[in-house]
N, C-alpha and C positions, 0 to 999 in steps of 0.2 A: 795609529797608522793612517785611517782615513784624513785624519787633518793634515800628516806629514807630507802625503801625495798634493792634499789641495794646496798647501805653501811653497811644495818641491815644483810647482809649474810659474813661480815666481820670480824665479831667477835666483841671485845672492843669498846664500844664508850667514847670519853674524853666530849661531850658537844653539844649543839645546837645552831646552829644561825639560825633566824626567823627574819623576817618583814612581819608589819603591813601594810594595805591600797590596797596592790593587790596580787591578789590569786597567781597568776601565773598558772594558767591552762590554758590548752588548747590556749597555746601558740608555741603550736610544739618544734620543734626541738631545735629553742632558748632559750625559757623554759626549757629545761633541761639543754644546756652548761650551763644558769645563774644560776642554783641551782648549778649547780658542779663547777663555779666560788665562788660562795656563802661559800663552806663550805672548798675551797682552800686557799680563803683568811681569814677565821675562823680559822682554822690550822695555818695557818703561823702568825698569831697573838700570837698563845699561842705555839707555838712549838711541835705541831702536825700535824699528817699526816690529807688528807681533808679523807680517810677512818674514821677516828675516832669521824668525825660530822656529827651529821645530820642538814637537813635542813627544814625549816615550812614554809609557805607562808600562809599568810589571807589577805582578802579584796574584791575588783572587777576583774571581769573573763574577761578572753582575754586580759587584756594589757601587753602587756612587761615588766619588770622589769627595774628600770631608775637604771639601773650598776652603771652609775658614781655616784651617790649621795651612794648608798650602798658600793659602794668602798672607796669614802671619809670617808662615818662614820664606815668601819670597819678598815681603823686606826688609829683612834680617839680612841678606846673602850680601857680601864681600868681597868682592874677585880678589885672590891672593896668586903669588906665582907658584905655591905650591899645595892650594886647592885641589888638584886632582887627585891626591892622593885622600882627601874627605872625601869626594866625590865617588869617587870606586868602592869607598865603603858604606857610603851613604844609599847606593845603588842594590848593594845582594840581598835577596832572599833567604833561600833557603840555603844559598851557597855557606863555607865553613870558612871561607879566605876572600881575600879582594884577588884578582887577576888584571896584571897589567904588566909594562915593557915598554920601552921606550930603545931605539939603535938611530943611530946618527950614521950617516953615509956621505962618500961624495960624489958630487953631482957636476962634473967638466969643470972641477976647481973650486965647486961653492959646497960648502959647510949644510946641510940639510938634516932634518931630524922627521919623524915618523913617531907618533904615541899613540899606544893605545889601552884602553881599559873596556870591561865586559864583566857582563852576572850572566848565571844561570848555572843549574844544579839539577834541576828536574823537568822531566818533562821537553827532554830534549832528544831532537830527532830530524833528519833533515827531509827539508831543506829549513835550517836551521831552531825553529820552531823555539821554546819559553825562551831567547837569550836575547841580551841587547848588548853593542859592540858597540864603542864611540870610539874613533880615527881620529887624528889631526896632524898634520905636516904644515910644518913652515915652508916648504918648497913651492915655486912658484909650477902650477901645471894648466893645462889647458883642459878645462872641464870634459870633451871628451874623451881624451886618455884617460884623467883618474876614473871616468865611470867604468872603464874598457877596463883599466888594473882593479879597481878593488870589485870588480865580478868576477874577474878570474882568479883571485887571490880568494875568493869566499867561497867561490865554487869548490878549491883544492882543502881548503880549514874548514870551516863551519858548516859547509854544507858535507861533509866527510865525520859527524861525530853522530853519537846515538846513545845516550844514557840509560832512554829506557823503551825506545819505542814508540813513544806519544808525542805529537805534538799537541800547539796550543794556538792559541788568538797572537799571540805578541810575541813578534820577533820583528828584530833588527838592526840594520849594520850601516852606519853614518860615517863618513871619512869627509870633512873639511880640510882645505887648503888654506894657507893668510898670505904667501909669495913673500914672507918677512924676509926669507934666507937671500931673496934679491937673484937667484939666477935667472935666467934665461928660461921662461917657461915651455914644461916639458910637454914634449907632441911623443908619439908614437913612433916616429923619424929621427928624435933629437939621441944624441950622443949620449947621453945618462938614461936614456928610459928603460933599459936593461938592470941596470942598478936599481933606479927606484921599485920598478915592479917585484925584483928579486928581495929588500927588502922587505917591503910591503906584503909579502908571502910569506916573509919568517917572520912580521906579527902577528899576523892573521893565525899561523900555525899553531904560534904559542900559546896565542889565549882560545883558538880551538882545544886546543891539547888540556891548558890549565881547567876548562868547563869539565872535558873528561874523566880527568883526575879526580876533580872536585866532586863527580857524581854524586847525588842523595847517596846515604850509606855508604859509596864507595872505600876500598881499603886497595885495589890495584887498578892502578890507569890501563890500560889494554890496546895494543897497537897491533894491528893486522894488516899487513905488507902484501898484495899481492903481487906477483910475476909472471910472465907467461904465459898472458891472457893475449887471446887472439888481435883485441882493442885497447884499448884506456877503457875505453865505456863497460867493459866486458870486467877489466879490473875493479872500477871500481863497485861495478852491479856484488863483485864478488865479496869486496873489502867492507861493505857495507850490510854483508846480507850477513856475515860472519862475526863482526863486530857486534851488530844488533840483536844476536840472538841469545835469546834466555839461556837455553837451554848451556852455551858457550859461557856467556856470565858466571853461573852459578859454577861451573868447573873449574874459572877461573878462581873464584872463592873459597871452593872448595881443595883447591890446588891438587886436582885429579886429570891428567893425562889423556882424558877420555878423547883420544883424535876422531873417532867416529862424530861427535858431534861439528866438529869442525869442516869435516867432508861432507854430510847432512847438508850445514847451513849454506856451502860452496854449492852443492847440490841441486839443491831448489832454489838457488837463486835467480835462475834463468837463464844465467850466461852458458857462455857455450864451453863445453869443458869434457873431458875424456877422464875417467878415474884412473884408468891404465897409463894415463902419462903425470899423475899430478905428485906432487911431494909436498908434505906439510912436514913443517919443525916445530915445534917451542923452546923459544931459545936456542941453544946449540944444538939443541936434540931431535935428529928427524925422527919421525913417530908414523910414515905412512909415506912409502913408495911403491909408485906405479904399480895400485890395486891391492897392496899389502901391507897391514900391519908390521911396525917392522920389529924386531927382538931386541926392542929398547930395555934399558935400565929405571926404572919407573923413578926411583930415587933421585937418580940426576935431571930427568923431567923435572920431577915437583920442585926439587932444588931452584931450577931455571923460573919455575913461579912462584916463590917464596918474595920475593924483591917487592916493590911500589910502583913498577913496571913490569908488565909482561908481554914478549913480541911471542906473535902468532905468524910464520912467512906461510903462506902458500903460490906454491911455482905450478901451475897449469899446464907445464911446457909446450903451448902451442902456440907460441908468437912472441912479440915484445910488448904489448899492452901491460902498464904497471901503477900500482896504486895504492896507495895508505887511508887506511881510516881509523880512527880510536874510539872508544867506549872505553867501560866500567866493568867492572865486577857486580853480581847480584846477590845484596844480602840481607838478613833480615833487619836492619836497620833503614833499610829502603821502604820496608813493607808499613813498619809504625811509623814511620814520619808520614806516609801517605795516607796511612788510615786515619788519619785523625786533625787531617791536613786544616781544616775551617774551623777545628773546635778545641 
């Protein structure tokens, strides 16, 4: 990350080189010659300067980087047209799938495309914390819009997911332009920049979403919708504070109905909120209006969390403030993979 700032005040980037399995932090001083060896020998692979790479590291903290094996396989590497799809795999950790997507849009008559790929499975919490996202669009944009869209677009996905609570050293979210698609490069003012953004949102979303799915130990992705929040801000304090919490996890696992925990985690989240006005569902089933339990069917609850998705809504009813965030389920296949995590 610290080399990526000091390249990112360069101007142009041509591309990225990243490895899997160790972070590379808090390795001092070595830790940054090997990133700036990293994107020396990425340049001189493709006939660019190491300015115009950045560089990513994921895995375990404090070791070294093994140079020789990364020197061997960066001249080995091949640019093919359908490389990405090695690359996404060549990327995960502890994840169990590659996560990627690709949507093509149009842009005032031009043909433009948007792809994206991402790891992370643990240790995920926001503001985004162990994940790395790689963007690319062939659309032509004006460097400040795309910073202005994929902030907003990270802020609504990745910075909205919570697997387990924790963050870490290494995180982050890369989105390149090449202007291949030939339009009319996008401003903030231009007649497509509604479109691009709104794509650019539902990639960001998906491989948000795909990371929460993919939770360590996960078996239910967990979607918590809130409404009725005074704010956005108030939404999502509340979306995030409910998604994140164990205690919700585990119920979700256990496919137990317990609403109390869900008004709990709404609760202390900080936001401003009234329990006499709020309604919580699972699924189709509301479980808790304005102050009371409600005389649900606990069977068609659990039913509605039986699936590989479970939505949680909660309606606050005090405003239009509204907001999603997802997480996991907590089980004990989360707990061995973690104990035993370096050995």
């Amino acid at each position: 990350m610290l080399d990526c700032r000091r390249v990112q005040s360069g101007g142009t980037m041509r591309g990225v080189i990243f490895n899997a399995g160790n972070a590379n932090a808090a390795t001092g001083e070595r830790g940054l010659r090997d990133a700036e060896r990293m994107t020396a020998l990425a340049a001189e692979a493709f006939g660019a300067t190491a300015e115009e790479f950045l560089v990513c590291s994921t895995g375990v903290i404090g070791v070294p980087l093994p140079m020789e094996k990364i020197e061997a396989g960066l001249r080995l590497i091949e640019p093919t047209a359908d490389g990405g799809a090695m690359a996404a795999r060549a990327i995960i950790t502890t994840d169990t799938r590659t996560k990627e997507i690709a949507v093509e849009l149009d842009v005032d008559g031009t043909a433009v495309r948007i792809g994206g790929m991402c790891k992370g499975a643990g240790m995920i919490h926001p503001n985004m914390a162990t994940m790395l996202a790689f963007l690319t669009t062939d659309a032509a944009v004006e460097p400040a819009f795309l910073r202005a869209a994929l902030s907003a677009a990270v802020d609504d996905s990745f910075n909205l997911v919570s697997v387990d609570g924790d963050t870490s050293t290494n995180d982050t979210v890369l989105l390149l332009a090449n202007g291949a698609a030939g339009n009319a490069p996008l401003r903030a003012d231009s007649v497509g920049a509604g479109t691009f953004r709104a794509a650019l949102d539902q990639v960001c979303v998906h491989l948000a979403r795909e990371i929460a799915r993919d939770g360590e130990g996960a078996t239910h992705l967990l979607e918590v919708a809130v409404s009725g929040a005074r704010s956005r801000e108030d939404a999502r304090t509340v979306a995030r504070s409910v998604s994140a919490s164990s205690l919700v996890k585990a119920m979700v696992y256990g496919l137990d109905p317990n609403w109390g925990r869900v008004a709990c985690a709404a609760g202390y989240s900080g936001a401003d909120l009234d329990p006499d006005r709020m309604t919580i569902s699972i699924g189709d089933v509301v479980v808790f209006r304005e102050g009371l339990g409600m005389d649900f069917e606990r069977s068609a609850a659990q039913d509605q969390m039986r699936g590989p998705e479970v939505r949680i809504a909660v309606d606050l009813g005090l405003g239009d403030g509204a907001a999603v965030a997802w997480g996991c389920d907590l089980t004990e296949a989360y707990v061995v993979e973690n104990s035993a995590y370096t050995t």
